[in-house]
C-alpha positions as CSV (number, residue, x, y, z in Angstrom):
1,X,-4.8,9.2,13.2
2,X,-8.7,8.2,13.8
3,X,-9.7,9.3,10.3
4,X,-9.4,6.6,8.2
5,X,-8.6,8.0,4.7
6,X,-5.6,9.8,6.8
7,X,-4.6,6.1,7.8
8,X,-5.0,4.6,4.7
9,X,-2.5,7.4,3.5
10,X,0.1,6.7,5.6
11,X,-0.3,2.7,5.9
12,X,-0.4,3.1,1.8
13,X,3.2,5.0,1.9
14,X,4.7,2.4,4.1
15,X,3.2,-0.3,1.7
16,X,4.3,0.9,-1.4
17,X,8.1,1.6,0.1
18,X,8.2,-1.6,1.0
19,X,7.0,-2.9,-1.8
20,X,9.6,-0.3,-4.2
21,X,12.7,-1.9,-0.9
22,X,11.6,-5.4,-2.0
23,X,11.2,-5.3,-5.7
24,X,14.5,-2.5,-5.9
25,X,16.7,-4.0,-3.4
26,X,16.2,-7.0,-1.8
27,X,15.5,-9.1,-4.8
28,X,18.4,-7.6,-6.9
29,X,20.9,-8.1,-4.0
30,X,19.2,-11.5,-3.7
31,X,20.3,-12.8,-7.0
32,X,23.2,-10.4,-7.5
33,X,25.1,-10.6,-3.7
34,X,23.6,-13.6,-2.8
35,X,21.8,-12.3,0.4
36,X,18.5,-13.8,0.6
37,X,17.7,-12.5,4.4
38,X,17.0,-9.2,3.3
39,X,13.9,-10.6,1.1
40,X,12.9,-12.3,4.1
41,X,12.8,-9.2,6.5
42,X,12.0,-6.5,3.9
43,X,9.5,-9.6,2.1
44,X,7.9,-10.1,6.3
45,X,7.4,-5.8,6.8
46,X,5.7,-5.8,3.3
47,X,3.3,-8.6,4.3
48,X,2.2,-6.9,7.2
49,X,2.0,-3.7,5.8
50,X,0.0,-5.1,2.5
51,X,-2.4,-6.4,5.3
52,X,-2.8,-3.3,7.2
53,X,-3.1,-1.8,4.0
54,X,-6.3,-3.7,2.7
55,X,-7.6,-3.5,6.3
56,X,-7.2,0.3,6.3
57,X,-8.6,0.3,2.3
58,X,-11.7,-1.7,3.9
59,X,-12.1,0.6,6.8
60,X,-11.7,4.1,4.4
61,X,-13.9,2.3,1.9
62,X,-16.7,1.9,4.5
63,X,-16.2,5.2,6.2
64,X,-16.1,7.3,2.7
65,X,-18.9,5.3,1.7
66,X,-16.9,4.3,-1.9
67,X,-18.2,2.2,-4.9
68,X,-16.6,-0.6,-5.6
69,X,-15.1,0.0,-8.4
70,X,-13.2,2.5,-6.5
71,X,-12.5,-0.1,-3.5
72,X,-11.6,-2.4,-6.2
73,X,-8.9,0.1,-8.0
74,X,-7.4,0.6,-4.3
75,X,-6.7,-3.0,-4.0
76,X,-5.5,-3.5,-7.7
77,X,-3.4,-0.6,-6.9
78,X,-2.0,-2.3,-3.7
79,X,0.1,-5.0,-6.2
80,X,1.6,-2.3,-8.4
81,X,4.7,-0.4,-8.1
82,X,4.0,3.0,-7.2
83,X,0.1,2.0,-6.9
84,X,-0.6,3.7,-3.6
85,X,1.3,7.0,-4.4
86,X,-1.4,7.0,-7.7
87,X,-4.3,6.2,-5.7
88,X,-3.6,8.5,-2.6
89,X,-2.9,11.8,-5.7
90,X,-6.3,10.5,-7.1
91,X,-8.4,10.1,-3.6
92,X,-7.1,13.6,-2.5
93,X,-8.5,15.5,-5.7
94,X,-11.6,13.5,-5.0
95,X,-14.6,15.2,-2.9
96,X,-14.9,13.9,1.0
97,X,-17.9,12.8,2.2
98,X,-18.8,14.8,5.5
């Protein structure tokens, strides 16, 4: 996985699972089942991932030599359900640069 748009890919799936297990689950069975530890695992795993996520944005960003408006719709992307399943469909139609 040395190619970073490959990375941002995959760290981008994680992230946005995460995000869809925290928003779907945890919170609901937070409120509903009072059972606030599963925020605070699934809540931890998306922090990191959201981190490795706008480090691997930074790194694709610099390697694919992006504008930034386009580094700025990956991060706005990165705090909306579903927003790195859009931006990774949008990046692959897009041309690479060799």
């Amino acid at each position: 996985m040395n190619d970073p748009l490959h990375r941002l890919f995959w760290v981008g799936r994680l992230e946005g699972v995460s995000f869809l297990l925290l928003l779907g689950v945890a919170m609901p069975l937070k409120y509903l089942a009072d059972l606030p530890q599963l925020v605070t695992w699934v809540g931890w795993a998306h922090g990191l991932l959201f981190v490795g996520f706008i480090a691997a944005l930074g790194s694709a960003h610099r390697h694919e030599g992006w504008s930034w408006p386009t580094l700025l719709g990956g991060l706005a992307a990165s705090v909306l359900p579903t927003g790195t399943f859009v931006l990774e469909a949008r990046l692959r139609k897009r041309p690479r640069r060799a």
